[in-house]
N, CA, C and O atoms as a GROMACS GRO file, in nm:
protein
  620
    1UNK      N    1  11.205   6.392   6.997
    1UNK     CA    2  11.217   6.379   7.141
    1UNK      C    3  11.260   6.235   7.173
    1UNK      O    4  11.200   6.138   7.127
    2UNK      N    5  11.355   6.226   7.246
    2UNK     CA    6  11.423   6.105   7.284
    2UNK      C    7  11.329   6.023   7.421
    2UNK      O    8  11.268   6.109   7.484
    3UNK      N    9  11.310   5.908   7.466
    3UNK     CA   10  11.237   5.866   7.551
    3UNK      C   11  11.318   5.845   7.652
    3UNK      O   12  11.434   5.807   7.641
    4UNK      N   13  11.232   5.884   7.805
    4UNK     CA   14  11.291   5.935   7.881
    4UNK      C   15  11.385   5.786   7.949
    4UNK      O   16  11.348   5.678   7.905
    5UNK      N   17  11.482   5.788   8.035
    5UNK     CA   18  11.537   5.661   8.073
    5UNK      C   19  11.446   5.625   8.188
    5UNK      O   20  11.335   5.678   8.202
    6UNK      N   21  11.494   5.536   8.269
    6UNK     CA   22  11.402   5.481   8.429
    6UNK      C   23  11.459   5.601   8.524
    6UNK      O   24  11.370   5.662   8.582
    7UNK      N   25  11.572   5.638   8.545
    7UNK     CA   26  11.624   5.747   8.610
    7UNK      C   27  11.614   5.924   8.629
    7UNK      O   28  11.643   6.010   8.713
    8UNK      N   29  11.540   5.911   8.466
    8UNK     CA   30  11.488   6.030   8.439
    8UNK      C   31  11.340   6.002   8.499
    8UNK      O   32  11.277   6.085   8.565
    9UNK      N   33  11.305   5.898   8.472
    9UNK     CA   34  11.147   5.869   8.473
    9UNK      C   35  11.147   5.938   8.689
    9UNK      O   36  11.082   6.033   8.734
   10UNK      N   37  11.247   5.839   8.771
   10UNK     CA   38  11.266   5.836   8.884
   10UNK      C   39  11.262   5.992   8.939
   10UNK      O   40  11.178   6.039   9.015
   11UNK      N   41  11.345   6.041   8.896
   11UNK     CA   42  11.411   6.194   8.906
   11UNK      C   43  11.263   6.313   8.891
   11UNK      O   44  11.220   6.400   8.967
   12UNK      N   45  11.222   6.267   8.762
   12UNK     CA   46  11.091   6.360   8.759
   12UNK      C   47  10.978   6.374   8.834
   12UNK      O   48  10.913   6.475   8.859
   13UNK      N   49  10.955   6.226   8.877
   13UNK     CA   50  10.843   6.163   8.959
   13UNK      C   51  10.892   6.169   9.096
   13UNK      O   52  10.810   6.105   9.163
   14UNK      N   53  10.979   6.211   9.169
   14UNK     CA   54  11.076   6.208   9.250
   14UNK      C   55  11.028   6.079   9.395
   14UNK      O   56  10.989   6.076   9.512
   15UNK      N   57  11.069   5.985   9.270
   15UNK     CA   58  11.026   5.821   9.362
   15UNK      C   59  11.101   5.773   9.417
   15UNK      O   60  11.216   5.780   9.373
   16UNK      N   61  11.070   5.692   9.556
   16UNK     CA   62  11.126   5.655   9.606
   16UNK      C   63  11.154   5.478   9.600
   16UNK      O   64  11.087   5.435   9.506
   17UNK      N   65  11.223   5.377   9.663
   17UNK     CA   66  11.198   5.251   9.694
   17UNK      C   67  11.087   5.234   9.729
   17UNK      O   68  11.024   5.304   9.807
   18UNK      N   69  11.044   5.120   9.666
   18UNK     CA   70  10.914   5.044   9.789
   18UNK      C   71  11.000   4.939   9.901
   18UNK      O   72  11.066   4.842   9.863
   19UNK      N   73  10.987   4.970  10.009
   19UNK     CA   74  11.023   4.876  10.099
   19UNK      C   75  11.019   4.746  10.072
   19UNK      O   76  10.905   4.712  10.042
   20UNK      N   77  11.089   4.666  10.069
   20UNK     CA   78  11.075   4.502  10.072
   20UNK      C   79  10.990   4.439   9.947
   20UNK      O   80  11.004   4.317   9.938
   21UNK      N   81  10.919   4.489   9.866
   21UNK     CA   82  10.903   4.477   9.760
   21UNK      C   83  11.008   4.491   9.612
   21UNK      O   84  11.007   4.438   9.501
   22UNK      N   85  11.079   4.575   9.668
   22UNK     CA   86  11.142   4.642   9.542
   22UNK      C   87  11.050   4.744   9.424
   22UNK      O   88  10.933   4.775   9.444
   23UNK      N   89  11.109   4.777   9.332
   23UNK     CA   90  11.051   4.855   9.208
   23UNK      C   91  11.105   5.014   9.298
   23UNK      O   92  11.187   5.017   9.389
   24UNK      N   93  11.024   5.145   9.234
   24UNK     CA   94  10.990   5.271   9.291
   24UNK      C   95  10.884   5.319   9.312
   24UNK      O   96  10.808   5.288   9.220
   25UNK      N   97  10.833   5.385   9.392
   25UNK     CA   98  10.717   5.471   9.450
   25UNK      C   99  10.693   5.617   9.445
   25UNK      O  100  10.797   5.681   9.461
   26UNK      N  101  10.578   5.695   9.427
   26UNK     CA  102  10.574   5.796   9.480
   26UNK      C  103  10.400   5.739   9.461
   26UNK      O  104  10.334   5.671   9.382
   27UNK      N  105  10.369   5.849   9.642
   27UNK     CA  106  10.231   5.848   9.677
   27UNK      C  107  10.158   5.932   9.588
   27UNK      O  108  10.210   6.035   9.545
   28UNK      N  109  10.031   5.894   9.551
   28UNK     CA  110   9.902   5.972   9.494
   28UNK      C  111   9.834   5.951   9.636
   28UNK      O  112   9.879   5.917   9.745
   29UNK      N  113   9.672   5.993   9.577
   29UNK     CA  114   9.553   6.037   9.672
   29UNK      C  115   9.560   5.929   9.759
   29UNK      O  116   9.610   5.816   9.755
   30UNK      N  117   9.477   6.018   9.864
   30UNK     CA  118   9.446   5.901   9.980
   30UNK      C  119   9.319   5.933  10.051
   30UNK      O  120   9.290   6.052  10.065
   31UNK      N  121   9.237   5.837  10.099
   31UNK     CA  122   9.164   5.839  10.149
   31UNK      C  123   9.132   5.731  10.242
   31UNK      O  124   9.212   5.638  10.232
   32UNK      N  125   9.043   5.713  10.325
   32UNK     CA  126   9.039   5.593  10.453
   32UNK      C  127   8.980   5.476  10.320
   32UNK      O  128   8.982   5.356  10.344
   33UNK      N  129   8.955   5.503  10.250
   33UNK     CA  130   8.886   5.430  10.165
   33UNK      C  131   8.947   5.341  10.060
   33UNK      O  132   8.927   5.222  10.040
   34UNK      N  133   9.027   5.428   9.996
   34UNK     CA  134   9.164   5.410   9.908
   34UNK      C  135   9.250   5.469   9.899
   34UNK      O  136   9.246   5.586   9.939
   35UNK      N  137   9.372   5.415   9.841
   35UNK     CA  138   9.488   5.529   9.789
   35UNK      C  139   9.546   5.418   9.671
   35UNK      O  140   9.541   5.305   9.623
   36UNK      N  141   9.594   5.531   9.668
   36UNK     CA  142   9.646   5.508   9.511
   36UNK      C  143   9.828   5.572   9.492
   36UNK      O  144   9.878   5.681   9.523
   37UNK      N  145   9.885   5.457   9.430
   37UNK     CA  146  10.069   5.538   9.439
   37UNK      C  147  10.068   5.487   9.265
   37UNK      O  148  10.005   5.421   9.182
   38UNK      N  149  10.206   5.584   9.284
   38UNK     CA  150  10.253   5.556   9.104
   38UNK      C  151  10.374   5.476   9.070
   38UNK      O  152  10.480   5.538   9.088
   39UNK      N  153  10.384   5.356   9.025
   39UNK     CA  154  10.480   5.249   9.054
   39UNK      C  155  10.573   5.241   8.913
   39UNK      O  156  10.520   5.274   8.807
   40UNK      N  157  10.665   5.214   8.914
   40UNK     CA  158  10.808   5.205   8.822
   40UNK      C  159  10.894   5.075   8.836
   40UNK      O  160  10.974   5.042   8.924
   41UNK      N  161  10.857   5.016   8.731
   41UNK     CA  162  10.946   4.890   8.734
   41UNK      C  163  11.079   4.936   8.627
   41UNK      O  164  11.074   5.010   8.529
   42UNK      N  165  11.172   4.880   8.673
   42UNK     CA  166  11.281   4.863   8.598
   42UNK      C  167  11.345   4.697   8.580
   42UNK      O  168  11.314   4.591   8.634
   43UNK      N  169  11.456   4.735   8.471
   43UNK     CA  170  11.490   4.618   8.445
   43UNK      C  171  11.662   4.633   8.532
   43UNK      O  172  11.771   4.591   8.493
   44UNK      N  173  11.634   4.695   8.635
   44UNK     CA  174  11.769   4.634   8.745
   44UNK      C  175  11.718   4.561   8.840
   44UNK      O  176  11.600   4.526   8.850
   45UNK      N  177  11.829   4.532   8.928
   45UNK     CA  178  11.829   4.398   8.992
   45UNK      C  179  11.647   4.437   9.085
   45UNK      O  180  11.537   4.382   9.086
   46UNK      N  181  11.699   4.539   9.140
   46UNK     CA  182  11.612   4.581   9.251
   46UNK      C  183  11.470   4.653   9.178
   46UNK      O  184  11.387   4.704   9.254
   47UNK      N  185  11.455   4.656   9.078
   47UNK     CA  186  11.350   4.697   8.979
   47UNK      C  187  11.214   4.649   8.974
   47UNK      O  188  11.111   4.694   8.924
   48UNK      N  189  11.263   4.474   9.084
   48UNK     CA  190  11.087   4.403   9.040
   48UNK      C  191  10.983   4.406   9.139
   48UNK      O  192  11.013   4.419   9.258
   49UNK      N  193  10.872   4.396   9.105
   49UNK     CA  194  10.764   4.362   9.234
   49UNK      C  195  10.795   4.255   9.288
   49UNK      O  196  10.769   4.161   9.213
   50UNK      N  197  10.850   4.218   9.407
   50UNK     CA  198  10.813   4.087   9.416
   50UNK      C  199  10.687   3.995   9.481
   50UNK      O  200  10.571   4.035   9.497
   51UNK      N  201  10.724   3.905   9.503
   51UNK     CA  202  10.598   3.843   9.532
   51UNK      C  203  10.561   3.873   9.642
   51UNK      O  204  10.655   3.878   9.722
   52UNK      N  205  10.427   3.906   9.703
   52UNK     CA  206  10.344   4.000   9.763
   52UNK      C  207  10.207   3.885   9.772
   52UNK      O  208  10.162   3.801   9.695
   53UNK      N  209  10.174   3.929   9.904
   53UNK     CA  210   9.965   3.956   9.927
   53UNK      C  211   9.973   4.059   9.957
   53UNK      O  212  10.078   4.112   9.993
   54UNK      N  213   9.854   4.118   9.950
   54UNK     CA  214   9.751   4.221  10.058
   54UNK      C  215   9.679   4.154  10.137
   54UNK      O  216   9.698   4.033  10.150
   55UNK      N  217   9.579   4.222  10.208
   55UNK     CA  218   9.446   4.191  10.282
   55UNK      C  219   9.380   4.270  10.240
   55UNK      O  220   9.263   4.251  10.272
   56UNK      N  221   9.402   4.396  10.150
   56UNK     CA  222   9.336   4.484  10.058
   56UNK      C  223   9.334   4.418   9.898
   56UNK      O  224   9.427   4.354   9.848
   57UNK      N  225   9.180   4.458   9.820
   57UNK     CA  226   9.225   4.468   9.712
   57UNK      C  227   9.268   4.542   9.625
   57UNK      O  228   9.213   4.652   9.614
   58UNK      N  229   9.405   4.500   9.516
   58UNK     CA  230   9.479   4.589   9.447
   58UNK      C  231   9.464   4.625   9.280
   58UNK      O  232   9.487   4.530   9.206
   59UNK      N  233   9.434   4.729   9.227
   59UNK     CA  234   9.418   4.738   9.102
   59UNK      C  235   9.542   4.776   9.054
   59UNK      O  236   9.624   4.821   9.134
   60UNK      N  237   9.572   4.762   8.917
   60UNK     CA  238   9.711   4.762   8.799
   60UNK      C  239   9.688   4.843   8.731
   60UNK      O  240   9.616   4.796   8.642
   61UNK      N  241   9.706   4.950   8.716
   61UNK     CA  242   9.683   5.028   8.573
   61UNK      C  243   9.826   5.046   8.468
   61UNK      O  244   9.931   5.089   8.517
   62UNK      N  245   9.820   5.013   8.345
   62UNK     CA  246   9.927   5.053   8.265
   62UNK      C  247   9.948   5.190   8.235
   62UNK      O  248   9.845   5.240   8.191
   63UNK      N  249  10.080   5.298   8.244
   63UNK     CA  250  10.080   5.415   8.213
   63UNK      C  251  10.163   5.457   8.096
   63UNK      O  252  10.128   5.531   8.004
   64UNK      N  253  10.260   5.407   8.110
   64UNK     CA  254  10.381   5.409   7.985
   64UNK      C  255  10.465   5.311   8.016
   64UNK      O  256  10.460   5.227   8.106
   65UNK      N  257  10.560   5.333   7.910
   65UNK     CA  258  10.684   5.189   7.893
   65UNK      C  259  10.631   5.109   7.818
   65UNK      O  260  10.540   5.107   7.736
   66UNK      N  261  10.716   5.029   7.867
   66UNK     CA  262  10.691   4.867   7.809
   66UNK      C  263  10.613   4.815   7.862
   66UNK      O  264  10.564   4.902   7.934
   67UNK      N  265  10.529   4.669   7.890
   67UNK     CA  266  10.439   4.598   7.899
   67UNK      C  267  10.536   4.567   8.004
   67UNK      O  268  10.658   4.576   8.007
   68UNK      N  269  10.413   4.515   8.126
   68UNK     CA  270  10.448   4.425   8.233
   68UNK      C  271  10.414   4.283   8.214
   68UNK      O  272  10.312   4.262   8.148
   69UNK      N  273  10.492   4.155   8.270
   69UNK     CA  274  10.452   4.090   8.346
   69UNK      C  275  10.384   4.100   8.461
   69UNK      O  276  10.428   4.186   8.537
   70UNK      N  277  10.274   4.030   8.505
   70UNK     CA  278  10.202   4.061   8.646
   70UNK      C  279  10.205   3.919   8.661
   70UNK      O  280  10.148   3.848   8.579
   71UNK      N  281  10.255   3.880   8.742
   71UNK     CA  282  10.196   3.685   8.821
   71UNK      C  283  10.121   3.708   8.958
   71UNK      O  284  10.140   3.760   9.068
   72UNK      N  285  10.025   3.640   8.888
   72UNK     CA  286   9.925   3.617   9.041
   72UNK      C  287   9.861   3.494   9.057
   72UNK      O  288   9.776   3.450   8.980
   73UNK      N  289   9.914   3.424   9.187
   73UNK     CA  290   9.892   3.271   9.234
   73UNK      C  291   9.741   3.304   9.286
   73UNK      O  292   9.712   3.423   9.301
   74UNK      N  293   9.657   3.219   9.310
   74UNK     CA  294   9.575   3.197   9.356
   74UNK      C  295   9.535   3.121   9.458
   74UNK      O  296   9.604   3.020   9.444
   75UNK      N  297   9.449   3.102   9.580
   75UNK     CA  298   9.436   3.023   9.658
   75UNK      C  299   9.420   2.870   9.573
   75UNK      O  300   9.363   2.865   9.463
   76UNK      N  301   9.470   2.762   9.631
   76UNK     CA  302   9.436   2.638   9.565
   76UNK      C  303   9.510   2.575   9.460
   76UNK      O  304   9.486   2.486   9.378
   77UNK      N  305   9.638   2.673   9.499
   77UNK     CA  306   9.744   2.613   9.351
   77UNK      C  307   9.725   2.658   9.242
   77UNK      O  308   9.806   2.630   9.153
   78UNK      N  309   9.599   2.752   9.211
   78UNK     CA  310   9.610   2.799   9.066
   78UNK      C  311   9.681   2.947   9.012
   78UNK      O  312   9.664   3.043   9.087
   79UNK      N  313   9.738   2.962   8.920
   79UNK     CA  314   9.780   3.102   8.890
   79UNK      C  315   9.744   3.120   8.746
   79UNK      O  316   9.709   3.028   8.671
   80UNK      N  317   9.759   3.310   8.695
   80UNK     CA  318   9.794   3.337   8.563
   80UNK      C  319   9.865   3.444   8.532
   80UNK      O  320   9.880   3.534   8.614
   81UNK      N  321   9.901   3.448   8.449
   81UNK     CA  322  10.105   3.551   8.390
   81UNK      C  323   9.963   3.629   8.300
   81UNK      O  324   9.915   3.567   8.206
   82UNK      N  325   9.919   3.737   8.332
   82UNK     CA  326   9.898   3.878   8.243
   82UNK      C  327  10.029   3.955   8.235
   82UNK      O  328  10.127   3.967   8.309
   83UNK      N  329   9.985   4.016   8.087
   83UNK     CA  330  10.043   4.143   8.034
   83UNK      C  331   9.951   4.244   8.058
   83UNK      O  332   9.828   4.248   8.048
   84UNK      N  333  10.038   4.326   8.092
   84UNK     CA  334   9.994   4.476   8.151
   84UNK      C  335  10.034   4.586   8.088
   84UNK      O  336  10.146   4.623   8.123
   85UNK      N  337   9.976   4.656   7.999
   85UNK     CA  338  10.008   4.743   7.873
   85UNK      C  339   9.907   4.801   7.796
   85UNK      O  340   9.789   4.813   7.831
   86UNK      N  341   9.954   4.837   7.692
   86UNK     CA  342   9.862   4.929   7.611
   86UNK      C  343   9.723   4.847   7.563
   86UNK      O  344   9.613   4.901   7.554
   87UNK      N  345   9.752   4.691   7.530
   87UNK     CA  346   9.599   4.636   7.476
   87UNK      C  347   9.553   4.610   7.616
   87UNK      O  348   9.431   4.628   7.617
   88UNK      N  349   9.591   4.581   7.720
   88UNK     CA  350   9.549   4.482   7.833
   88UNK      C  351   9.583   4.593   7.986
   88UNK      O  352   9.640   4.543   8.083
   89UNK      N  353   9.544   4.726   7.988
   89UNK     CA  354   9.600   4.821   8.075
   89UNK      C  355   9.557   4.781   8.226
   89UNK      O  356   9.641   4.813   8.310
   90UNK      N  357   9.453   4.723   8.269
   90UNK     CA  358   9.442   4.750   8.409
   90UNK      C  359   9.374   4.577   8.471
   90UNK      O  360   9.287   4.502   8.426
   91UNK      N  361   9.430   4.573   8.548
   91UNK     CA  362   9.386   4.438   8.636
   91UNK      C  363   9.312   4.475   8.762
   91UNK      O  364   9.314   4.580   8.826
   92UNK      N  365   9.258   4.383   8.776
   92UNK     CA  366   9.244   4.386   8.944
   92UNK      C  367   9.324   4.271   9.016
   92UNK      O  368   9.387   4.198   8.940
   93UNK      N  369   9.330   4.252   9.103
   93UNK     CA  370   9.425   4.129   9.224
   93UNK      C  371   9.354   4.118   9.343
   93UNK      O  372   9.400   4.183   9.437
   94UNK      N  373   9.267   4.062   9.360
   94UNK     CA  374   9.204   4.048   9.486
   94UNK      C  375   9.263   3.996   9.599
   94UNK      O  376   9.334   3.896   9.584
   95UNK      N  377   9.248   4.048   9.721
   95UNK     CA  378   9.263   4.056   9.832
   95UNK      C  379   9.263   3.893   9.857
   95UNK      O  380   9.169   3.816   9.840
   96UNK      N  381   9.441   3.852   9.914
   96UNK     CA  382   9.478   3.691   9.941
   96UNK      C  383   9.521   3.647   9.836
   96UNK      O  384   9.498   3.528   9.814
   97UNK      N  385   9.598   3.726   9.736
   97UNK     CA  386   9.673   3.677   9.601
   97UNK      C  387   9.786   3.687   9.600
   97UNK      O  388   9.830   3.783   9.663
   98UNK      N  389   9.886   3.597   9.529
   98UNK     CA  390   9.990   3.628   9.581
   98UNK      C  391  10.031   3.716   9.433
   98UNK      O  392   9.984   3.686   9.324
   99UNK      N  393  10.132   3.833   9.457
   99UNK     CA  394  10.160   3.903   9.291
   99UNK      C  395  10.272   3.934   9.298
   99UNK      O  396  10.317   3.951   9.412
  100UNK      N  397  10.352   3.952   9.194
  100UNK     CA  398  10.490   3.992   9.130
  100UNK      C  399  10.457   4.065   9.009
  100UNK      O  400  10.346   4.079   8.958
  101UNK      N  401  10.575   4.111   8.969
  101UNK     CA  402  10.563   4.190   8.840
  101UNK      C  403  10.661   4.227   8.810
  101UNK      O  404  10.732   4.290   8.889
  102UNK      N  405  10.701   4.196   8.671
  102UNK     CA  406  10.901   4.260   8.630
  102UNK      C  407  10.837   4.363   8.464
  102UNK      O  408  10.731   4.327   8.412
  103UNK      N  409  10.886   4.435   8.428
  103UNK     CA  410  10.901   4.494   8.354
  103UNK      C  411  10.925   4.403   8.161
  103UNK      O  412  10.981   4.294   8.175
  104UNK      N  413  10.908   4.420   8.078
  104UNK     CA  414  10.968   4.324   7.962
  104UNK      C  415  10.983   4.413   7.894
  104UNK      O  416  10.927   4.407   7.785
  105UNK      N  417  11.065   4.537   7.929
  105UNK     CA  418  11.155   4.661   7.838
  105UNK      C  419  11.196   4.664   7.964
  105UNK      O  420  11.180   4.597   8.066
  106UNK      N  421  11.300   4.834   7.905
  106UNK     CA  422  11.380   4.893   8.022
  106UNK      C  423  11.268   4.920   8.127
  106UNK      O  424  11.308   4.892   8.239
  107UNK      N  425  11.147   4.963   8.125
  107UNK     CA  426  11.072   5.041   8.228
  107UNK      C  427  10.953   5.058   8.218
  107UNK      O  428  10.915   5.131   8.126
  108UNK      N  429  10.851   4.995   8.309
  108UNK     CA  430  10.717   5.025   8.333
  108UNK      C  431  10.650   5.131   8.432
  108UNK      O  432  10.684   5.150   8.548
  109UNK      N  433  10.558   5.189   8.369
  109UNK     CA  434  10.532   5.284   8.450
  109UNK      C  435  10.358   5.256   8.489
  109UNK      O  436  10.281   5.251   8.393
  110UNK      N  437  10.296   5.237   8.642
  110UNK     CA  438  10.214   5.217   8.675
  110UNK      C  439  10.122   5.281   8.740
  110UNK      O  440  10.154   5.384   8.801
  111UNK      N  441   9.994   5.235   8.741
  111UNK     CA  442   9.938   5.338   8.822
  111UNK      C  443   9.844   5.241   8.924
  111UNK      O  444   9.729   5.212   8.892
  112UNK      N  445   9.912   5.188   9.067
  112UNK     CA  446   9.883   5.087   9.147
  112UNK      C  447   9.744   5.143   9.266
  112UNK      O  448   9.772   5.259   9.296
  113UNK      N  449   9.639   5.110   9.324
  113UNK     CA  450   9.529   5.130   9.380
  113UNK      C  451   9.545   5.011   9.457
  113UNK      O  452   9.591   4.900   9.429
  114UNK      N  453   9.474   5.079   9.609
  114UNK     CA  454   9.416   4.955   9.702
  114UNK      C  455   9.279   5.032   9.743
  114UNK      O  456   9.254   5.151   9.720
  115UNK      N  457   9.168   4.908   9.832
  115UNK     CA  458   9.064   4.959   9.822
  115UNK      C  459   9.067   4.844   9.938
  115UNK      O  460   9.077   4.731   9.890
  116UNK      N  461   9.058   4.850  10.106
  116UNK     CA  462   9.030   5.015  10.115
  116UNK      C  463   9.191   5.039  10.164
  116UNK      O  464   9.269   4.949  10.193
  117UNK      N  465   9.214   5.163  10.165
  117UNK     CA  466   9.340   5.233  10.188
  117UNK      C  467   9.461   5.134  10.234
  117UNK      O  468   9.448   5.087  10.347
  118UNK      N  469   9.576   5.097  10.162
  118UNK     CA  470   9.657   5.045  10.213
  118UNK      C  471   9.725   5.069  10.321
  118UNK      O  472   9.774   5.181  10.340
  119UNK      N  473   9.738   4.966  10.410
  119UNK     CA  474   9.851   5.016  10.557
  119UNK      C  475   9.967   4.881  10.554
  119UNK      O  476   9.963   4.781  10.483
  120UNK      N  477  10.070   4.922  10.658
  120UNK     CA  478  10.160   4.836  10.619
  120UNK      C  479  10.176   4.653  10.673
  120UNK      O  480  10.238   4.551  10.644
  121UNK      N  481  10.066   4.707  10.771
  121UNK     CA  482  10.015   4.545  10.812
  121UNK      C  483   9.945   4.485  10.712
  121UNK      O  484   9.968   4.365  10.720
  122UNK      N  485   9.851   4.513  10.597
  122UNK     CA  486   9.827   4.472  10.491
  122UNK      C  487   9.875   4.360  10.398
  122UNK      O  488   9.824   4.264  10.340
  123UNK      N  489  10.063   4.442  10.415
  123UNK     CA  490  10.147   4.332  10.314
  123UNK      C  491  10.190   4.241  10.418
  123UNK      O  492  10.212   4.249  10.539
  124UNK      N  493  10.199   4.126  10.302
  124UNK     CA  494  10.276   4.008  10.338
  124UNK      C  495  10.374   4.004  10.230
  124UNK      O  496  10.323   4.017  10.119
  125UNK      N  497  10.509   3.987  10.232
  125UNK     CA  498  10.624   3.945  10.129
  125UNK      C  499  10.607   3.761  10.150
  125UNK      O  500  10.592   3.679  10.241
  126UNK      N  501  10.624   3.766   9.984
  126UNK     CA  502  10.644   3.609   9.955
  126UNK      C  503  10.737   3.545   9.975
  126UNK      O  504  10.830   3.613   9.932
  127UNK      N  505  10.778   3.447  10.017
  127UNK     CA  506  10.908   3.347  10.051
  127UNK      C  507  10.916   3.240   9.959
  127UNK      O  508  10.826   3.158   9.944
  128UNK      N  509  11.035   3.242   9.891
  128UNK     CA  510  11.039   3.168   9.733
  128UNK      C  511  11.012   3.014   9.747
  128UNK      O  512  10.942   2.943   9.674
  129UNK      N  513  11.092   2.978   9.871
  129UNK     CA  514  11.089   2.828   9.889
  129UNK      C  515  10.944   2.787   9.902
  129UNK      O  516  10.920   2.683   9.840
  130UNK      N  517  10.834   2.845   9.970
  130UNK     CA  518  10.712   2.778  10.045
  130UNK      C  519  10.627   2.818   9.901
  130UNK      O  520  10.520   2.761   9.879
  131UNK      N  521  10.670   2.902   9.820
  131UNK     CA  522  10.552   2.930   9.678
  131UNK      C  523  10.600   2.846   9.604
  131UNK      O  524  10.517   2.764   9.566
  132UNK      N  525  10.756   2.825   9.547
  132UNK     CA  526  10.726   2.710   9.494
  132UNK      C  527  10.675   2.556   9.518
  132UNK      O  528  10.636   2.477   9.432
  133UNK      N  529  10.687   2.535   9.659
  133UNK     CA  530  10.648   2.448   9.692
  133UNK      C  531  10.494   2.452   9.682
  133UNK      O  532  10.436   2.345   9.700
  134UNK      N  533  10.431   2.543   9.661
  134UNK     CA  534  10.245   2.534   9.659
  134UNK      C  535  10.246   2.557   9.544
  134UNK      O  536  10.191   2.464   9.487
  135UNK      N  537  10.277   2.625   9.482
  135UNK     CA  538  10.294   2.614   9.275
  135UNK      C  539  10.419   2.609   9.223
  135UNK      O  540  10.505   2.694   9.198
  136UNK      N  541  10.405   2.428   9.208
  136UNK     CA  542  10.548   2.449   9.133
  136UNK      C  543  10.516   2.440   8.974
  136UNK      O  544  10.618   2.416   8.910
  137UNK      N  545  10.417   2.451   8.906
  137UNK     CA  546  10.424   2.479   8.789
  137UNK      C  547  10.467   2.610   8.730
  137UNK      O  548  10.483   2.629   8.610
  138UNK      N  549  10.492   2.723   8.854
  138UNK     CA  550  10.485   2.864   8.850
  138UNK      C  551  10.670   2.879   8.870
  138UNK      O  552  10.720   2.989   8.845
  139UNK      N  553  10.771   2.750   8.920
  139UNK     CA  554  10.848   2.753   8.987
  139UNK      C  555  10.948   2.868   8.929
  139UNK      O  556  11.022   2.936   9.002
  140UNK      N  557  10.941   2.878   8.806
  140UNK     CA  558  11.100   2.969   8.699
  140UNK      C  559  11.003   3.138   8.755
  140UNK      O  560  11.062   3.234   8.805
  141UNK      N  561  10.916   3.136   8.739
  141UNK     CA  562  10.831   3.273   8.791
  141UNK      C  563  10.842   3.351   8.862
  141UNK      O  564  10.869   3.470   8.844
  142UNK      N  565  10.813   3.265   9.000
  142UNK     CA  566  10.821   3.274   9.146
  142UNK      C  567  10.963   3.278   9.170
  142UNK      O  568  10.993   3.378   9.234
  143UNK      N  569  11.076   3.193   9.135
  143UNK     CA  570  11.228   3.235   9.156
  143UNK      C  571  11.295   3.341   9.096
  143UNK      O  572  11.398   3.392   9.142
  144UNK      N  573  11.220   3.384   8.963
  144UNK     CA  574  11.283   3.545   8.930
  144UNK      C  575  11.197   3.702   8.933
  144UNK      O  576  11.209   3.803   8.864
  145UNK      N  577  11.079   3.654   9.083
  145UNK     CA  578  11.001   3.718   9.129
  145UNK      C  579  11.059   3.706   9.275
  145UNK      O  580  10.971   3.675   9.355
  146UNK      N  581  11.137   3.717   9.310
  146UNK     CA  582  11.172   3.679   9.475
  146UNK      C  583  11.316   3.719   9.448
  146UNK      O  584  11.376   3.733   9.342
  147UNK      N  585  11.358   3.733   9.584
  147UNK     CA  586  11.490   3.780   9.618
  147UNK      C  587  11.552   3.697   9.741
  147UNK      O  588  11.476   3.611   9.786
  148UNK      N  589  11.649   3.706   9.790
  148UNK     CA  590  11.745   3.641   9.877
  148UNK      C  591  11.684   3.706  10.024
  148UNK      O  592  11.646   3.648  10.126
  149UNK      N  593  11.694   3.890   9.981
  149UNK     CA  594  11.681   3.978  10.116
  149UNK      C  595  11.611   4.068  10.031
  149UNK      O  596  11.639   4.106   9.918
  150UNK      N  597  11.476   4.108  10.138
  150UNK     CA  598  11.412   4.219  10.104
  150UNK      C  599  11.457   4.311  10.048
  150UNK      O  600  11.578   4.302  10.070
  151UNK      N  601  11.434   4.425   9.967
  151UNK     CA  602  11.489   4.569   9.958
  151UNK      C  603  11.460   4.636  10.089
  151UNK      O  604  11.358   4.704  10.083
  152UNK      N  605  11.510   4.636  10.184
  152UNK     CA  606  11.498   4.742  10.256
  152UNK      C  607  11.338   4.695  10.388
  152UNK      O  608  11.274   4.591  10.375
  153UNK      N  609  11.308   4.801  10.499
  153UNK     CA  610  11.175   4.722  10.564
  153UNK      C  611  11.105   4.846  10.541
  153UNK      O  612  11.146   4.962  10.536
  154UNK      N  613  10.969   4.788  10.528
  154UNK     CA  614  10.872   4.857  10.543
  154UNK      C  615  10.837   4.893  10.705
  154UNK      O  616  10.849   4.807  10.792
  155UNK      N  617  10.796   5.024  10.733
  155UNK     CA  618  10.791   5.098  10.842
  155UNK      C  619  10.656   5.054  10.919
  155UNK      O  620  10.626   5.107  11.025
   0.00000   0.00000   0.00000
């Protein structure tokens, strides 16, 4: 059996864009409490998480693919670059972090949680200039975690 591509992966899962983030989506459960979607990184342009808060907190689960990058800044200038994969499958990201995430194969496949239920006032998109300017030790990170123009707006 041959492994499936990101397109097949897309097609089966029948995912969509994430708004202004980039990567792909399709919704899982929901509740006022939590929900939970199933996330797909690729290695095209429009493939990455970019840099992001919540006001919710967010859990990472690894599902298949390749291993992720995950970057998450911290209040106070501090950050750390996890791998997200088969030894190291699930993170948490607490609520006021800033996060990205690119793929390090063709395609990651995720299984993303907020607690309590994500809404779209929640996100904040990161702006490359003002993060590197608060971590510039993070600066090569944060510039190939960011984009020029959103993918698209969130509703």
């Amino acid at each position: 059996m041959t492994a499936e591509s990101a397109e097949q992966v897309i097609e089966r899962l029948a995912m969509t864009p994430i708004p202004e983030e980039g990567a792909w989506f399709v919704a899982g459960p929901r509740t006022q409490g939590l929900n939970a979607i199933t996330v797909l990184l690729t290695d095209r342009p429009d493939g990455f998480s970019a840099m992001h808060r919540l006001a919710v907190d967010e859990g990472w689960q690894w599902l298949a693919g390749a291993p992720a990058a995950l970057l998450r800044l911290r209040r106070g200038g501090t950050g750390v670059l996890n791998y997200v994969g088969p030894q190291s499958s699930q993170f948490l990201v607490r609520h006021g972090t800033w996060m990205g995430a690119s793929t390090l194969g063709e395609w990651t496949l995720l299984s993303c949680w907020c607690a309590p239920a994500f809404r779209p006032e929640h996100f904040e998109l990161g702006d490359r200039a003002e993060l590197v300017e608060r971590y510039p030790s993070y600066a090569t990170e944060i510039t190939a975690l960011t984009r020029d123009e959103p993918v698209g707006r969130m509703r």
